[in-house]
C-alpha positions as CSV (number, residue, x, y, z in Angstrom):
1,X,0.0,0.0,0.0
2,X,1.0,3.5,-1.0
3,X,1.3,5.9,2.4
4,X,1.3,9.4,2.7
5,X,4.5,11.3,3.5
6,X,4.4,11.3,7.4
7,X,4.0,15.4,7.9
8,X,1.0,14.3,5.4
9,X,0.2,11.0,7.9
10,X,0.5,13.2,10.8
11,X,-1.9,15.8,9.6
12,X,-4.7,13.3,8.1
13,X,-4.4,11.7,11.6
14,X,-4.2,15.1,13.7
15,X,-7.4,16.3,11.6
16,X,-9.3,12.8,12.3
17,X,-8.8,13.1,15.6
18,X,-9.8,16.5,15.9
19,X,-13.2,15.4,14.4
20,X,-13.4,12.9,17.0
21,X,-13.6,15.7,19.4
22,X,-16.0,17.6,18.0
23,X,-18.0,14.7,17.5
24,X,-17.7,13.8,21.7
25,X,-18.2,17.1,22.8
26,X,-21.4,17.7,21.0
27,X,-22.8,14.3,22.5
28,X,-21.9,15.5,25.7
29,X,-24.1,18.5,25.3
30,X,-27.1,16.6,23.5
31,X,-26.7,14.7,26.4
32,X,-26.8,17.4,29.1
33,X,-29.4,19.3,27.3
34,X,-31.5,15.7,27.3
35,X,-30.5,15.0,31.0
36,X,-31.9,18.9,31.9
37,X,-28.3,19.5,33.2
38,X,-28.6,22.3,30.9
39,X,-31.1,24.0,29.0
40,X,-30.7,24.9,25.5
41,X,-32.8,26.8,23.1
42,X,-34.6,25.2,20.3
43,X,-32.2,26.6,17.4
44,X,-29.4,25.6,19.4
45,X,-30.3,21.8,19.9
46,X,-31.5,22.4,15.8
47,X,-27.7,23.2,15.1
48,X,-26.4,20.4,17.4
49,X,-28.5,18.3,15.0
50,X,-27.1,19.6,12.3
51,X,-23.7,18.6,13.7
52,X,-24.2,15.4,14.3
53,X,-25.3,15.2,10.8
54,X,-22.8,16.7,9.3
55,X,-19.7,15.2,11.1
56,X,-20.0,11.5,9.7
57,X,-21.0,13.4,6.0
58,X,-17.2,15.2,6.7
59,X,-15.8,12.2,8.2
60,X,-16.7,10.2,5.0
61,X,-15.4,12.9,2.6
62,X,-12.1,13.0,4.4
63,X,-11.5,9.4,4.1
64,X,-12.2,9.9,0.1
65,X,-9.9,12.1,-0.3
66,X,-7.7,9.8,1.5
67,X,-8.5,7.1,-1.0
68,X,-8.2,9.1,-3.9
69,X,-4.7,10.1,-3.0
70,X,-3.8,6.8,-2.5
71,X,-5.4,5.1,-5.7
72,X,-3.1,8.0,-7.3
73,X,-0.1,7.5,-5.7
74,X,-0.4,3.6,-6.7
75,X,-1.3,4.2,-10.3
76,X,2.0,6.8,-10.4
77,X,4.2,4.2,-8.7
78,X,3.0,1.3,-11.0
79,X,3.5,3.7,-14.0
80,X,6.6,4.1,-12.8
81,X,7.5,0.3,-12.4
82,X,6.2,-0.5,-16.2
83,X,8.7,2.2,-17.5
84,X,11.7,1.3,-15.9
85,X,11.4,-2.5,-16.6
């Protein structure tokens, strides 16, 4: 398998992870603002929605891009091995 350049690794992985938070501290406010720890407005638990939504959507896309870069770099480096055979 074809990797990434590791300041391109550590950057894919520092971004996924930063998603990750995101995606735990919003269920930690749907979850206060469910418990009644908290009140929230309507158009605030509206835009938590809307997170939650969106984060796997952006979590997907990320990982495409990941795959795209990939299926490049092995189509470059097998380009590369049929013209120096």
């Amino acid at each position: 398998m074809i990797e990434f350049p590791p300041d391109q690794a550590a950057k894919i992985e520092e971004i996924k992870h930063e998603l990750h938070k995101i995606g735990v501290n919003i269920n930690q406010i749907a979850f206060a603002a469910n418990a009644k720890k908290i009140k929230l407005a309507k158009r605030h638990m509206g835009a938590l929605d809307e997170l939650r939504a969106a984060l796997p959507q952006v979590r997907t896309y990320l990982q495409a891009v990941v795959s795209e870069q990939r299926r490049r770099g092995i189509r470059l480096f097998r380009a590369f091995v049929e013209a120096n055979q």
